[in-house]
N, C-alpha and C positions, 0 to 999 in steps of 0.2 A: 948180819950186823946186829948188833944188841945195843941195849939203851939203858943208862944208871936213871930212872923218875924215883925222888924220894927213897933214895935206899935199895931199891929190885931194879932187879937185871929184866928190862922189856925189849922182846924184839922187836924189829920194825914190820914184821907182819902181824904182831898186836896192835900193834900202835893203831897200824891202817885198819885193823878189822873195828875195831873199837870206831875210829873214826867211819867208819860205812856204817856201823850201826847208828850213831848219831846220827849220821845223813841220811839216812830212811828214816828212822822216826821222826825228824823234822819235816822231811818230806810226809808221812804218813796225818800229821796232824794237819799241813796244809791242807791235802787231800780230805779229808775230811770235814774241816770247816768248809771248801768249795762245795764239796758233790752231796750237800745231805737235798735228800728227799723232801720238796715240798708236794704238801697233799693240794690239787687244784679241783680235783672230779667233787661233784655236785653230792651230797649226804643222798644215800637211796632213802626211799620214800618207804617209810616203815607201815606194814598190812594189818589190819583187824583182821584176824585171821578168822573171827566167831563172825562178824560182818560178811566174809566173802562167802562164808559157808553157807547164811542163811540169804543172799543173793544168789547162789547155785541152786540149793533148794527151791527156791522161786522159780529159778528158767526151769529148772526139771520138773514142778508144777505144771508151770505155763505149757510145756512139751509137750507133756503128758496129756493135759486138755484138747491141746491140739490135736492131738492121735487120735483123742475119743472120736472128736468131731470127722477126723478125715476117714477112720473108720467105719462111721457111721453112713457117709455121704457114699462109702464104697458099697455097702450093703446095702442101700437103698439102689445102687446103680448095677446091681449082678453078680460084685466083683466082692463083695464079702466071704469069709473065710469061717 
């Protein structure tokens, strides 16, 4: 079946395709304004990364002293190396 719009010969399987398109992209904006993405998660907590360094350095100080010493209590006790 064909259709006279404005002058052109349209079939009725443009007509409907034309009209599906319409109706997904109507649909398509609906969807769209419903399902956008709200952000709820809490901002991460941003690092001093020269801070953390010179707090590792410190444990691995403090470590290290402690080695001396337990080192030392071993060598006094036999068991030094």
């Amino acid at each position: 079946m064909r259709f006279t719009v404005l002058g052109a010969n349209i079939s009725a399987a443009t007509i409907a395709m034309q009209e599906a398109r319409k109706m997904h992209a109507q649909a398509h904006e609906k969807l769209n304004f419903t399902m956008r993405y709200i952000e709820t998660a809490e901002a991460e907590q941003k690092i001093d990364v020269a801070d953390a360094i010179r707090k590792l350095r410190e444990a691995e100080r403090s470590r290290d002293e402690a080695k001396a010493v337990m080192d030392r209590f071993l060598t006094e006790l036999g068991y030094g190396y």
